[in-house]
N, C-alpha and C positions, 0 to 999 in steps of 0.2 A: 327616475331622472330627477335631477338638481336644475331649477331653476332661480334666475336672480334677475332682478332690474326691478324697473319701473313698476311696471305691470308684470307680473311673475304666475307662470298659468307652470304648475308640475305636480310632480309625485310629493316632493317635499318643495316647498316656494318661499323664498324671498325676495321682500322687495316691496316699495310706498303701497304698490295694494298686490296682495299675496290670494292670490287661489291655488289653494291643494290638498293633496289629504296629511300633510304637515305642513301648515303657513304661517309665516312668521315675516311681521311688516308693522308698517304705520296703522292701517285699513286689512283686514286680514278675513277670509273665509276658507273655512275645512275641517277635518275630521277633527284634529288638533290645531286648534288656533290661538296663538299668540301674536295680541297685538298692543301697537303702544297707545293708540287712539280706539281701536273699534274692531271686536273682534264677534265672529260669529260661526259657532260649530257645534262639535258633538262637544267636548271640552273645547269650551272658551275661559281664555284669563284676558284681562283687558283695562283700560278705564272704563269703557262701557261695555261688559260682554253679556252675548245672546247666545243661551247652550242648554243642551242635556246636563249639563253639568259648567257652571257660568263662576268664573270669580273674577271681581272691579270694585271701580269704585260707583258704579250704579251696573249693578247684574241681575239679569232674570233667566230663568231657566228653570227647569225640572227640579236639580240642588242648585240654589243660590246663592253665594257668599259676597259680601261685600256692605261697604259704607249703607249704600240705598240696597235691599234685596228685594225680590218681588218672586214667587214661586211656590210651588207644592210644601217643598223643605228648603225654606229661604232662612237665612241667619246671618244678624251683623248689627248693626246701630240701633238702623231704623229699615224697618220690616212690612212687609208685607205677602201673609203665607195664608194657609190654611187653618193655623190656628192662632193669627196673632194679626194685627193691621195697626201700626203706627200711623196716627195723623199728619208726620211727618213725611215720611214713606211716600203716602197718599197723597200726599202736597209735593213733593218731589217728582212721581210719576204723573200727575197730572200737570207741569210746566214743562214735561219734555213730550205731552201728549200721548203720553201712556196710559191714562185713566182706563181706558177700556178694557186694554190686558192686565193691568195690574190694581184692582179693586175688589177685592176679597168681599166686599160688602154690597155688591150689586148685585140684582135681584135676577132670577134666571125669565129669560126670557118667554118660558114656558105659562108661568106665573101668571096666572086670571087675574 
């Protein structure tokens, strides 16, 4: 099923905020998510996308592509991965209050 408006709840959805397992909107969640402001899925593309596989302009996800990245295999400007931690990055996800999930360099909590 094709869904479209405002609020857009379907199999494929559009619409200001889109839920489905192909969503495509302003605000968008699902399997395949494309959104213009804020997307979050298995693949997200987005200005800000949250994904198994994430690309924006600040993106974190499992693979992360973008301006700001944050993730396992993050890639883009300014980074923050498993083998890399831009200050920038670091400064970036800590004003939008991401420090916590995105700080490569904090200490596990296990830690005496």
């Amino acid at each position: 099923d094709i869904a479209t408006g405002i609020l857009a709840l379907g199999g494929v959805a559009r619409g200001l905020f889109a839920f489905g397992g192909v969503a495509l909107g302003v605000v968008t969640f699902g399997g395949a998510s494309v959104g213009a402001l804020a997307a979050v899925g298995g693949l997200a593309v987005g200005t800000v996308a949250f994904g198994g596989a994430a690309a924006g302009w600040t993106a974190m996800g499992g693979g992360a592509a973008g301006t700001y990245a944050c993730g396992g295999g993050a890639v883009g400007e300014f980074v923050v991965s498993a083998t890399r931690r831009d200050p920038e990055a670091v400064a970036h996800f800590a004003r939008l209050n991401l420090q916590g999930i995105c700080d490569a360099g904090r200490r596990s909590r296990r830690a005496g």
